[in-house]
C-alpha positions, -999 to +999 in steps of 0.1 A: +000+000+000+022+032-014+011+069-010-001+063-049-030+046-038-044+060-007-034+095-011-055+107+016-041+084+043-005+092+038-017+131+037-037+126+073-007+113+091-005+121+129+023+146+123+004+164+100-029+164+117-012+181+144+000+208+120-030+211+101-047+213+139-020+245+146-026+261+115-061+261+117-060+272+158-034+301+147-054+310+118-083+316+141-067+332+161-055+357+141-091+364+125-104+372+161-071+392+169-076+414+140-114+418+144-107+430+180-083+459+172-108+468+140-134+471+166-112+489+191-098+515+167-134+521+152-150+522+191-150+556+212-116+543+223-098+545+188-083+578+198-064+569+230-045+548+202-041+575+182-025+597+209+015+602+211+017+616+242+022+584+260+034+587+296+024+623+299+010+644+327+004+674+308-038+676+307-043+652+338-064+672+365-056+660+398-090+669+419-069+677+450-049+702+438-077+718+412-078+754+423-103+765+401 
């Protein structure tokens, strides 16, 4: 019984199930990943990504100290 006859068994071997099985998972994976940060970036919080001031204090209103 050669690979010639019964293609489909020598294709579905345990090795590649396994890869076919990671594939598939990473592929998944992937689509959700990508659906999430098209639905964060189009959300209200798109423009926190969009901001470059990262790690700044420059607008932050500390209630304490507010004299106004």
């Amino acid at each position: 019984m050669g690979c010639g006859t019964l293609l489909a068994l020598c294709i579905l071997r345990a090795g590649s199930i396994a890869a076919i099985t990671v594939t598939v998972i990473a592929v998944v994976l992937l689509v959700f990943g990508i659906a999430a940060y098209l639905k964060i970036r189009h959300s209200s919080y798109g423009r926190l990504l969009d901001d470059h001031d990262y790690g700044s204090w420059g607008n932050y209103n500390n209630p304490l100290y507010d004299d106004s």
